[in-house]
Residue, then its C-alpha position, 0 to 999 in steps of 0.5 A: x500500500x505504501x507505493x500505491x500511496x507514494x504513486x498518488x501522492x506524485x500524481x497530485x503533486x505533478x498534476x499540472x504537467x500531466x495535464x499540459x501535455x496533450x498528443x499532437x493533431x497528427x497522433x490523432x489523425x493517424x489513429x483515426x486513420x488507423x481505426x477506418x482501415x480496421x473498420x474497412x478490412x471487419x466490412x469487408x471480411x463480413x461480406x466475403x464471409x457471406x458470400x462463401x456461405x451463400x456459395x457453400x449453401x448454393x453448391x449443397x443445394x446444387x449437388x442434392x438436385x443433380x447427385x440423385x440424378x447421376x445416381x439414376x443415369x447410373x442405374x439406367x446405363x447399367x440396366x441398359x448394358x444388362x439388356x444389351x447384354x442379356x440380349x446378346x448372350x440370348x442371341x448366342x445361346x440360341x444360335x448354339x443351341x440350334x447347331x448343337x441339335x445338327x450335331x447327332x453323333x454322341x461321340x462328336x457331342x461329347x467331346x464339342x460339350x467338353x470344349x463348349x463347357x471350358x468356353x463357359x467357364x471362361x464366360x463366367x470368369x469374364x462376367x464376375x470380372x465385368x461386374x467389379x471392372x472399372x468403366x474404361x475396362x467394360x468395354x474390353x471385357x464385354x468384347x471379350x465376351x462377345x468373342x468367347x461366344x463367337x468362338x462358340x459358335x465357330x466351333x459348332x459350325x466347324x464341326x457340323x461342317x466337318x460332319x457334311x464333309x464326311x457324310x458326303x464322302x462317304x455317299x460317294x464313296x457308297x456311290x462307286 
């Protein structure tokens, strides 16, 4: 307590030299001046703080209008491609299946369903692989497919080819 009373005991007594001293125009001026920019600089914050809110606000609501949307066009693509590729693969298993039933002989039959069944097995692979495949790859593997089917379809025709050429060898054959 003692300083505080020496403190105050200073002050009353120099008291008028404190009050003479008074700060300059300038000091206040540029403390004025000081004061606007901080004004100017919350002015302007505020405003930038609102526009990225109402953009942040604008984009949420842009994304839930178009994200369902994508979602749908996703669906609808993949629906497609299944149709598409049910279709093919219907396409191909009838043309098979009608060679199949030109072919009589047992023995032939067996050893074309031994081929036919590796074939298949290939096919499914490729269609598991179709399901997990990344876009840019689908294309590739659904040619691949498409070519396994048509190797399919190439055997049979050989085979049934190779049972005319035989047929018809052994009627001339028969004929002389």
């Amino acid at each position: 307590m003692r300083e505080k009373d020496r403190l105050e005991k200073f002050i009353l007594d120099h008291r008028d030299a404190f009050d003479e001293e008074r700060p300059s125009f300038k000091l206040w001026a540029d403390i004025e001046k000081g004061m606007k920019k901080k004004n100017r600089q919350k002015i302007l914050s505020w405003q930038w703080s609102i526009a990225a809110s109402l953009l942040l606000v604008v984009g949420m609501f842009l994304g839930m209008l178009v994200y369902p949307r994508i979602y749908e066009y996703r669906q609808l693509q993949a629906l497609n491609q299944s149709e598409e590729f049910d279709g093919m693969t219907g396409y191909f298993n009838g043309e098979i299946e009608s060679l199949f039933v030109e072919l009589k002989d047992d023995e032939q039959k067996t050893a074309l369903k031994e081929e036919l069944d590796v074939i298949d097995n290939q096919i499914n692979k490729l269609k598991l692989d179709l399901i997990h495949a990344p876009k840019n790859s689908k294309e590739l593997i659904f040619q691949a497919i498409i070519e396994s089917y048509e190797t399919k379809v190439n055997l049979l025709e050989t085979a049934i080819n190779r049972k005319k050429e035989v047929k018809k060898i052994n009627n001339e054959i028969h004929n002389i």
